[in-house]
N, CA, C and O atoms as a GROMACS GRO file, in nm:
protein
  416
    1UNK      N    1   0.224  -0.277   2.166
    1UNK     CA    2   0.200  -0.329   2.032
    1UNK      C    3   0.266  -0.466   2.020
    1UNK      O    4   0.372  -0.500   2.074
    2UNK      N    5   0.186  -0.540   1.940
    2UNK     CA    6   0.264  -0.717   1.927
    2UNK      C    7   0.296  -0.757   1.805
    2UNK      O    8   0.216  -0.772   1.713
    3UNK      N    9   0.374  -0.769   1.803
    3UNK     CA   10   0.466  -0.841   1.688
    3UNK      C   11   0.333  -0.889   1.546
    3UNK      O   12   0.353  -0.872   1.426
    4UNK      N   13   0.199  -0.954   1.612
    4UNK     CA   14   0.063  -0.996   1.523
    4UNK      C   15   0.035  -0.838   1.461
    4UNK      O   16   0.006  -0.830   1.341
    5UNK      N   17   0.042  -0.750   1.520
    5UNK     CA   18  -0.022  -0.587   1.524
    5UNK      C   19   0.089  -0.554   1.423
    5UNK      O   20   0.068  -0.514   1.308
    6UNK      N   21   0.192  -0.573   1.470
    6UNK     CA   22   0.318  -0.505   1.347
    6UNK      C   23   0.291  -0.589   1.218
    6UNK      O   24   0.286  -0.517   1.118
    7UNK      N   25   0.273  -0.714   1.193
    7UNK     CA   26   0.218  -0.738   1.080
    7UNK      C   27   0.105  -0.752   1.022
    7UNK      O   28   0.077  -0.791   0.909
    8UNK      N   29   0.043  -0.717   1.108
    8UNK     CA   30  -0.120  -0.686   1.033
    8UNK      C   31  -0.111  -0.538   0.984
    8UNK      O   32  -0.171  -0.505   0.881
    9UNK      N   33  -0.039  -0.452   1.054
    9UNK     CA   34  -0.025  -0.285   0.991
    9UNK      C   35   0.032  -0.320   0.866
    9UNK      O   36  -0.036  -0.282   0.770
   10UNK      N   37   0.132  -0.380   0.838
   10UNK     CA   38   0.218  -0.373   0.715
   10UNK      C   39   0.121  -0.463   0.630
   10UNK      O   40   0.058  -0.397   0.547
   11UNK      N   41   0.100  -0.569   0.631
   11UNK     CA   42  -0.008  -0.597   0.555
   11UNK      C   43  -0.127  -0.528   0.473
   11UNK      O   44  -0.160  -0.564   0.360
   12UNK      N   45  -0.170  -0.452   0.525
   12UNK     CA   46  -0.232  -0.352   0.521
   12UNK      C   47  -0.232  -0.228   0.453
   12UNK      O   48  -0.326  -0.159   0.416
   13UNK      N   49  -0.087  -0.209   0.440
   13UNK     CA   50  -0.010  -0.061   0.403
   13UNK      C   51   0.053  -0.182   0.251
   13UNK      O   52   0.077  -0.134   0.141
   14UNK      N   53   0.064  -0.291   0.272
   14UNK     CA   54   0.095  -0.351   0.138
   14UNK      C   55  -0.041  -0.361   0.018
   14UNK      O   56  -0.030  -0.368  -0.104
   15UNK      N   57  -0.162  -0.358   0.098
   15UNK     CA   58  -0.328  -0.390   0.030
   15UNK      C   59  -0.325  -0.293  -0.037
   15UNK      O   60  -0.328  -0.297  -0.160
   16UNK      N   61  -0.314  -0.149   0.055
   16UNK     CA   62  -0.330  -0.017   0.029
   16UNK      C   63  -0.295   0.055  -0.071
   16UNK      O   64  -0.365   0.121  -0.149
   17UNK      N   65  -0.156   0.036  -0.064
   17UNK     CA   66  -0.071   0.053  -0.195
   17UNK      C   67  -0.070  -0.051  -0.310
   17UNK      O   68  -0.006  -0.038  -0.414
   18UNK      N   69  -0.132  -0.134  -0.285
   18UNK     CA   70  -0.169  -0.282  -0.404
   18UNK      C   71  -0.340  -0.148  -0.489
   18UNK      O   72  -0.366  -0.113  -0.604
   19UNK      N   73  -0.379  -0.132  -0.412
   19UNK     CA   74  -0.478  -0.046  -0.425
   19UNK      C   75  -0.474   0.053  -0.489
   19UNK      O   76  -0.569   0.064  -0.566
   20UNK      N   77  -0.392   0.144  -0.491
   20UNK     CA   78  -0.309   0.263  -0.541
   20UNK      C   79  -0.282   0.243  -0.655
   20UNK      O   80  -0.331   0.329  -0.728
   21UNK      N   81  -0.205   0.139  -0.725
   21UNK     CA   82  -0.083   0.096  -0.812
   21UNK      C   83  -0.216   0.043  -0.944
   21UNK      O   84  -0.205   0.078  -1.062
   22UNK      N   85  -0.334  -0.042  -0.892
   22UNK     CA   86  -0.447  -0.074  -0.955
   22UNK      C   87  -0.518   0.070  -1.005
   22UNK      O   88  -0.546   0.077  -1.125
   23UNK      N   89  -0.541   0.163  -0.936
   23UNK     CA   90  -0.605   0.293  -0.985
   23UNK      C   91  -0.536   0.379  -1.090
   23UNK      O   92  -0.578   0.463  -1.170
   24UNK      N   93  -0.393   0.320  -1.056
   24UNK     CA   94  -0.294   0.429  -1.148
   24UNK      C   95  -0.312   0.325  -1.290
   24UNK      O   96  -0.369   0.363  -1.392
   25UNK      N   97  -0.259   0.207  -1.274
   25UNK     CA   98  -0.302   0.121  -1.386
   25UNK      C   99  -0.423   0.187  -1.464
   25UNK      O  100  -0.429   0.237  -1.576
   26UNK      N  101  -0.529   0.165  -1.351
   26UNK     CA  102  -0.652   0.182  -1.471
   26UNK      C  103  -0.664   0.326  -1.530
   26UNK      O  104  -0.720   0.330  -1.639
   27UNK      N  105  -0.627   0.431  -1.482
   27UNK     CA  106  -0.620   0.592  -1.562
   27UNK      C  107  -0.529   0.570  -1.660
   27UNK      O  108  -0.552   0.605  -1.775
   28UNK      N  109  -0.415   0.509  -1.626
   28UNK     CA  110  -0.285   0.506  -1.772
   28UNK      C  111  -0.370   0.413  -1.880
   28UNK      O  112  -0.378   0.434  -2.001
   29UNK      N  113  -0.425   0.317  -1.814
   29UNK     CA  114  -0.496   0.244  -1.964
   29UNK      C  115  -0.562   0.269  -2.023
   29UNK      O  116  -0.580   0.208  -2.129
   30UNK      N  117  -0.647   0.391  -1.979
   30UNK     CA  118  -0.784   0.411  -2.028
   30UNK      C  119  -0.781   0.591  -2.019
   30UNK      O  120  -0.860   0.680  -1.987
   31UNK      N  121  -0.638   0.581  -2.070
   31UNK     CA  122  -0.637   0.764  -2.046
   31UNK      C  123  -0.688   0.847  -2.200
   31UNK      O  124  -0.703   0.969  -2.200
   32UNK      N  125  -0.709   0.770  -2.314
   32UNK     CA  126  -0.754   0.770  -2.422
   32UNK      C  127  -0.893   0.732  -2.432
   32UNK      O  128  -0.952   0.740  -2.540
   33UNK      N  129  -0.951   0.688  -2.317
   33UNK     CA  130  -1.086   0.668  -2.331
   33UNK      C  131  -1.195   0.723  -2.318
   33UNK      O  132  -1.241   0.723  -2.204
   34UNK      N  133  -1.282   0.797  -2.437
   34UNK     CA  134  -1.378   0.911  -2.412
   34UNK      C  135  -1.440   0.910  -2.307
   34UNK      O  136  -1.493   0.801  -2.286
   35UNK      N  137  -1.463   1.018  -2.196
   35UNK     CA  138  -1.567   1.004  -2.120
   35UNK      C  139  -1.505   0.965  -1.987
   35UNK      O  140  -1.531   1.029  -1.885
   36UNK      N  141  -1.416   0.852  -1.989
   36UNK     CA  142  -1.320   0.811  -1.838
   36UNK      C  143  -1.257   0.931  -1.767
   36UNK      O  144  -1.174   1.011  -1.811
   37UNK      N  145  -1.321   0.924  -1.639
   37UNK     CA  146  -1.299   0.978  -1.533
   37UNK      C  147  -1.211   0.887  -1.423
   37UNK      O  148  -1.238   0.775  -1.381
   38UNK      N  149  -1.106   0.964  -1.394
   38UNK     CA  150  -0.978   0.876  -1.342
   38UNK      C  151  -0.955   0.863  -1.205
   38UNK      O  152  -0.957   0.967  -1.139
   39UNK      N  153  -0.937   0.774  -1.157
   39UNK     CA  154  -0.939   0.747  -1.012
   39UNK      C  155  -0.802   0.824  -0.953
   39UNK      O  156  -0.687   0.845  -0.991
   40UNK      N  157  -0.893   0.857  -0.827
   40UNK     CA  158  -0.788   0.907  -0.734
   40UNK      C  159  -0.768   0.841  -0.628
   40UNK      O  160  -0.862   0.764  -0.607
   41UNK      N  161  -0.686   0.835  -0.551
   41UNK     CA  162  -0.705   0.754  -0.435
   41UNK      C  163  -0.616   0.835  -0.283
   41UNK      O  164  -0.517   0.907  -0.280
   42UNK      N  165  -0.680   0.798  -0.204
   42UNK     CA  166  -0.677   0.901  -0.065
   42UNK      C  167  -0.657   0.779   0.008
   42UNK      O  168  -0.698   0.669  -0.027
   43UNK      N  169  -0.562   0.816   0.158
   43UNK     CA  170  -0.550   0.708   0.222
   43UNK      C  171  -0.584   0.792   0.417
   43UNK      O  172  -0.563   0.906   0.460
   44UNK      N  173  -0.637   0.679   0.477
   44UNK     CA  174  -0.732   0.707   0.569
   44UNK      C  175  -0.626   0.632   0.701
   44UNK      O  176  -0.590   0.515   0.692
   45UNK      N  177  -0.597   0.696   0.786
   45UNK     CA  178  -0.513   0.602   0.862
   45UNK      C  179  -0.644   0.554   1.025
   45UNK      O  180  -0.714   0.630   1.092
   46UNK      N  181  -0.629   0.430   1.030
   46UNK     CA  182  -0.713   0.313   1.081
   46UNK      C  183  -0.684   0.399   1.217
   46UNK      O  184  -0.595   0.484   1.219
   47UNK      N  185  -0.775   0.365   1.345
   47UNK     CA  186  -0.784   0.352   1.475
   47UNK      C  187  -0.682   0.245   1.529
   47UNK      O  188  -0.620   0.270   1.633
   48UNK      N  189  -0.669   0.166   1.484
   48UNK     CA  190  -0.629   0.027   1.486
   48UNK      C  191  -0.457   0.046   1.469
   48UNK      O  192  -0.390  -0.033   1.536
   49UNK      N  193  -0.407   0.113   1.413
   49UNK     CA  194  -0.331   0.109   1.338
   49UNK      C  195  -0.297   0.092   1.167
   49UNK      O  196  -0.374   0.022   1.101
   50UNK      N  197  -0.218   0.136   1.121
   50UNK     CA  198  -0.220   0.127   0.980
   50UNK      C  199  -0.272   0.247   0.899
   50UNK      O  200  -0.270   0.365   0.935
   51UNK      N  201  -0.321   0.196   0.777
   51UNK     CA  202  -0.396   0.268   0.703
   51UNK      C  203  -0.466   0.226   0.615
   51UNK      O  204  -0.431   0.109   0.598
   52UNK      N  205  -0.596   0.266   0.506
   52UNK     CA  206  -0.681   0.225   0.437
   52UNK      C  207  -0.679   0.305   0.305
   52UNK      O  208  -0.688   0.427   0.312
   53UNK      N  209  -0.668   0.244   0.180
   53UNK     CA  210  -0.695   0.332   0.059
   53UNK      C  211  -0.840   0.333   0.007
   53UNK      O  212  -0.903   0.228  -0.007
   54UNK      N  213  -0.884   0.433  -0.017
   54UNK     CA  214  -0.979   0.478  -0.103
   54UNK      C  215  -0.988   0.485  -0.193
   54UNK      O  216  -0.911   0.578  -0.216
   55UNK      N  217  -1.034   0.452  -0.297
   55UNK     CA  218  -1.062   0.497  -0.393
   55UNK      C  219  -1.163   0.542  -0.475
   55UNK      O  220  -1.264   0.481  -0.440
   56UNK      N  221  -1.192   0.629  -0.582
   56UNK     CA  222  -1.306   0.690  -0.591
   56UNK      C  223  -1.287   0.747  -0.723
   56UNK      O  224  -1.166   0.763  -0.735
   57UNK      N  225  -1.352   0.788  -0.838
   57UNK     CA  226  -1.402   0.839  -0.931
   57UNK      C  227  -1.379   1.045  -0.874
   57UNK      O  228  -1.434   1.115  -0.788
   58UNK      N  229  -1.259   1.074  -0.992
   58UNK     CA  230  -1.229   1.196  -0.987
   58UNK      C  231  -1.135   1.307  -1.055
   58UNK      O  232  -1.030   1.271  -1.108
   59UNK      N  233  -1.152   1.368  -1.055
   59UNK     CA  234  -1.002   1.454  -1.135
   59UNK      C  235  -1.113   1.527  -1.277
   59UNK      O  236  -1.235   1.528  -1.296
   60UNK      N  237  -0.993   1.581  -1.353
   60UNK     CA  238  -1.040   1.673  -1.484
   60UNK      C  239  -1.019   1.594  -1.620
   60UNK      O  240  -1.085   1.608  -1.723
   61UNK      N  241  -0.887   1.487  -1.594
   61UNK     CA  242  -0.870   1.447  -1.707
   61UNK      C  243  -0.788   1.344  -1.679
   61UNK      O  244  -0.762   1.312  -1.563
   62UNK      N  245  -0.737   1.279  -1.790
   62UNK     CA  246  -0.675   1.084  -1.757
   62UNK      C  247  -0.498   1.191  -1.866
   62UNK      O  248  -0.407   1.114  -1.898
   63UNK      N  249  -0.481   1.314  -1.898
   63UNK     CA  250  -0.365   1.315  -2.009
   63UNK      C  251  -0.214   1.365  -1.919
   63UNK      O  252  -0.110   1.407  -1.971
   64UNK      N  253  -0.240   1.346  -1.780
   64UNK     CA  254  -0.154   1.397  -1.732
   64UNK      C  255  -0.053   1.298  -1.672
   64UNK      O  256  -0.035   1.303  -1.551
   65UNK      N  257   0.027   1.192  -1.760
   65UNK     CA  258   0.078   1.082  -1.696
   65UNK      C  259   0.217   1.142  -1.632
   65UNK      O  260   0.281   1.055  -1.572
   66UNK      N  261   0.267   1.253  -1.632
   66UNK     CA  262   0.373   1.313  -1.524
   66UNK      C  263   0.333   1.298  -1.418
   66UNK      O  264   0.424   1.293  -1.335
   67UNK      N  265   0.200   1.283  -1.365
   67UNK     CA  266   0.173   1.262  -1.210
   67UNK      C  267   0.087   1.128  -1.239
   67UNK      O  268  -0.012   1.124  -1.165
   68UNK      N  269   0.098   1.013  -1.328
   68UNK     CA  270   0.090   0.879  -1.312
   68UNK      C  271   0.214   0.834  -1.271
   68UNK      O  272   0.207   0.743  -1.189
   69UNK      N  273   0.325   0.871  -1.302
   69UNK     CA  274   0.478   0.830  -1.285
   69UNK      C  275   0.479   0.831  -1.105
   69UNK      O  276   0.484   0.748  -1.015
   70UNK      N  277   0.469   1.012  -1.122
   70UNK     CA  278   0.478   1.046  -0.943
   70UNK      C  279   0.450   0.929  -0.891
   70UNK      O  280   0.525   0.841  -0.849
   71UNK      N  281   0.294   0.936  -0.900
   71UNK     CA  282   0.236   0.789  -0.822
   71UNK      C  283   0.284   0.688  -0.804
   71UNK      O  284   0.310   0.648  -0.690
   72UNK      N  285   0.310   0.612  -0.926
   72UNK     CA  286   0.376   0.473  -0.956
   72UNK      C  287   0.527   0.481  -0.831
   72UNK      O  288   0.563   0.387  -0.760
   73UNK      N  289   0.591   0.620  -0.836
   73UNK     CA  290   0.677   0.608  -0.764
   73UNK      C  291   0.665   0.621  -0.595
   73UNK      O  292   0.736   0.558  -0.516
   74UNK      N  293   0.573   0.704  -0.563
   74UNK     CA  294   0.512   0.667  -0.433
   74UNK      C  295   0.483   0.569  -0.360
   74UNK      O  296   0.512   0.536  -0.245
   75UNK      N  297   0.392   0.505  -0.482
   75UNK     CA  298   0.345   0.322  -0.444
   75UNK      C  299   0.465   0.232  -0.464
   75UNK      O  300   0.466   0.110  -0.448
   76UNK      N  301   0.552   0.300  -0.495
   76UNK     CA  302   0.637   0.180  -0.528
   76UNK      C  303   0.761   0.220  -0.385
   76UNK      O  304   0.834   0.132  -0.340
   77UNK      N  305   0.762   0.337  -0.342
   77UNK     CA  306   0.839   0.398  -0.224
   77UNK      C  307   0.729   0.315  -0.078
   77UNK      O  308   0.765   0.231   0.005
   78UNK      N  309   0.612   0.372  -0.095
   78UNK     CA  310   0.530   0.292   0.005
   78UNK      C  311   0.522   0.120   0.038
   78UNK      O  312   0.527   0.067   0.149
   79UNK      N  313   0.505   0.037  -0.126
   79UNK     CA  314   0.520  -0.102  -0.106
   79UNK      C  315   0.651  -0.164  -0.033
   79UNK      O  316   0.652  -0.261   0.043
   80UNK      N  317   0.765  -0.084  -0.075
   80UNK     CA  318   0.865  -0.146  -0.018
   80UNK      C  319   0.947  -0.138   0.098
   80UNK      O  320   1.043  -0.208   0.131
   81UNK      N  321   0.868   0.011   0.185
   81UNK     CA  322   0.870   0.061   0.320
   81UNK      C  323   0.780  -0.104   0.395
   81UNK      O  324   0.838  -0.175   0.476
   82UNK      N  325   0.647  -0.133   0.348
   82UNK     CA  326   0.578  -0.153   0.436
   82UNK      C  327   0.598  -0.310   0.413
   82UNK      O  328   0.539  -0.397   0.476
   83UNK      N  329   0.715  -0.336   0.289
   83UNK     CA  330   0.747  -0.496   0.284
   83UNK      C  331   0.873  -0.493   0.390
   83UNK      O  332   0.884  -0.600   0.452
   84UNK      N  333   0.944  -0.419   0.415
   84UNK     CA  334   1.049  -0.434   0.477
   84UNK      C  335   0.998  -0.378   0.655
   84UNK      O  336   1.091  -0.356   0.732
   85UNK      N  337   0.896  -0.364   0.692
   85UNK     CA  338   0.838  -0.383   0.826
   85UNK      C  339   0.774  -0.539   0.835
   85UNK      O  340   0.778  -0.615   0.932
   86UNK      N  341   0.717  -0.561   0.713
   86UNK     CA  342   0.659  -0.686   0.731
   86UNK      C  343   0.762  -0.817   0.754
   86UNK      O  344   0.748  -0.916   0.826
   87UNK      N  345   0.870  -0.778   0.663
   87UNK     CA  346   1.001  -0.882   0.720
   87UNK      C  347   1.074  -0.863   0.811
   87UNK      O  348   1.145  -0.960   0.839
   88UNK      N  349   1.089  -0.747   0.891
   88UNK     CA  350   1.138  -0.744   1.008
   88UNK      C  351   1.060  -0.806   1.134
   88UNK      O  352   1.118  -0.874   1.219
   89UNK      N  353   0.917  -0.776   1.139
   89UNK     CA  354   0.846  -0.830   1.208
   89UNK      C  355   0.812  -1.027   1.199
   89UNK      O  356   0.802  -1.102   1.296
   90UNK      N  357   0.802  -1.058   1.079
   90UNK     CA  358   0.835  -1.182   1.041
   90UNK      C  359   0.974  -1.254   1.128
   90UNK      O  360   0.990  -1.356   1.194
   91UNK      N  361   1.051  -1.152   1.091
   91UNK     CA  362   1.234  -1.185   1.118
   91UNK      C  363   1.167  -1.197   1.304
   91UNK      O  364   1.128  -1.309   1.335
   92UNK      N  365   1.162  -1.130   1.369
   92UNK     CA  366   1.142  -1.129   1.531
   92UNK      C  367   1.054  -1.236   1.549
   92UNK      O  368   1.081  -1.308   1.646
   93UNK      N  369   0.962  -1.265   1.488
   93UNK     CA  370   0.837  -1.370   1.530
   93UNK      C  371   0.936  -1.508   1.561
   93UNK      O  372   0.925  -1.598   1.645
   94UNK      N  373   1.050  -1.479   1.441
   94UNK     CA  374   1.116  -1.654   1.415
   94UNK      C  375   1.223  -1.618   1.537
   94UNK      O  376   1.245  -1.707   1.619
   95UNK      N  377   1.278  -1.514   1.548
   95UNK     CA  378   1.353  -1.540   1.663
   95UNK      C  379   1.299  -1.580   1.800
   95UNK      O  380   1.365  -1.651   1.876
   96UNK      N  381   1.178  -1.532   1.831
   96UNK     CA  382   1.126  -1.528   1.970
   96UNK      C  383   1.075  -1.661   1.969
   96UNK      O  384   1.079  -1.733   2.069
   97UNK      N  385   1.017  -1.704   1.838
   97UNK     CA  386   0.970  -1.898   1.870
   97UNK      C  387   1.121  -2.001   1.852
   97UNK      O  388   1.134  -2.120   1.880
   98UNK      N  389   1.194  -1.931   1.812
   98UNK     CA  390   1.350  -1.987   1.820
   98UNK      C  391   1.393  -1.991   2.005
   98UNK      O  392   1.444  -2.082   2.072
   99UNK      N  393   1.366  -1.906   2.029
   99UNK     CA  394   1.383  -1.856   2.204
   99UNK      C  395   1.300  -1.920   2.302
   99UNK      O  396   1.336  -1.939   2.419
  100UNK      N  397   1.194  -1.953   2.258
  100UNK     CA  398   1.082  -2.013   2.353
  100UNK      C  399   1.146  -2.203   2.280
  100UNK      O  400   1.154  -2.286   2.371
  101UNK      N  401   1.172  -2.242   2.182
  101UNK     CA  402   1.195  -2.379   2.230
  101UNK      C  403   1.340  -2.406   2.250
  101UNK      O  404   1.377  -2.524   2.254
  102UNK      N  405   1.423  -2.313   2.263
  102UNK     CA  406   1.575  -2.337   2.301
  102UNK      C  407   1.561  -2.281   2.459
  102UNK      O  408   1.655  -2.300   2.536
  103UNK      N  409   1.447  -2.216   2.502
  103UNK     CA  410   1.431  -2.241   2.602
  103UNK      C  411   1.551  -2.106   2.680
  103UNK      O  412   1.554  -2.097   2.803
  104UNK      N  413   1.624  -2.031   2.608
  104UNK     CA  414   1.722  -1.945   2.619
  104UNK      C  415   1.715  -1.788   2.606
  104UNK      O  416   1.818  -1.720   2.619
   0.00000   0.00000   0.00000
């Protein structure tokens, strides 16, 4: 795996959960809205590495914001797992082009 691969996964797992955090948004806003059917979202892990969110039209009802919270806290446990791979991998990129022109 290359250092490009470690941040394209985290990238990715940052979209994902950018993805997530948008679905929960839109059920909490519109959880008063006749007829709205509330997104769920499922996550698909890539060949490639990483993973992919889904999202899709689902559930019984928008009144259950005890498991909008859950969520919010998941995505918010997930964004900052997959920001702190993305800066570690960042962090190595600068050392190793630090290494290749010090030549050391």
């Amino acid at each position: 795996m290359t250092i490009g691969s470690i941040l394209s996964i985290a990238a990715g797992g940052l979209t994902a959960r950018d993805r997530q955090l948008a679905a929960i948004a839109s059920n909490v806003a519109n959880s008063d809205t006749p007829g709205y059917r509330p997104l769920q979202t499922s996550f698909t892990a890539l060949e490639t590495g990483g993973v992919e969110a889904n999202v899709r039209e689902g559930g019984q009802g928008t009144d259950d914001l005890a498991a909008a919270m859950t969520g919010l806290v998941e995505a918010r446990l997930g964004f900052a797992a997959n920001a702190a791979v993305f800066e570690t991998g960042a962090s190595l990129w600068d050392m190793l082009r630090l290494v290749r022109h010090d030549g050391t």
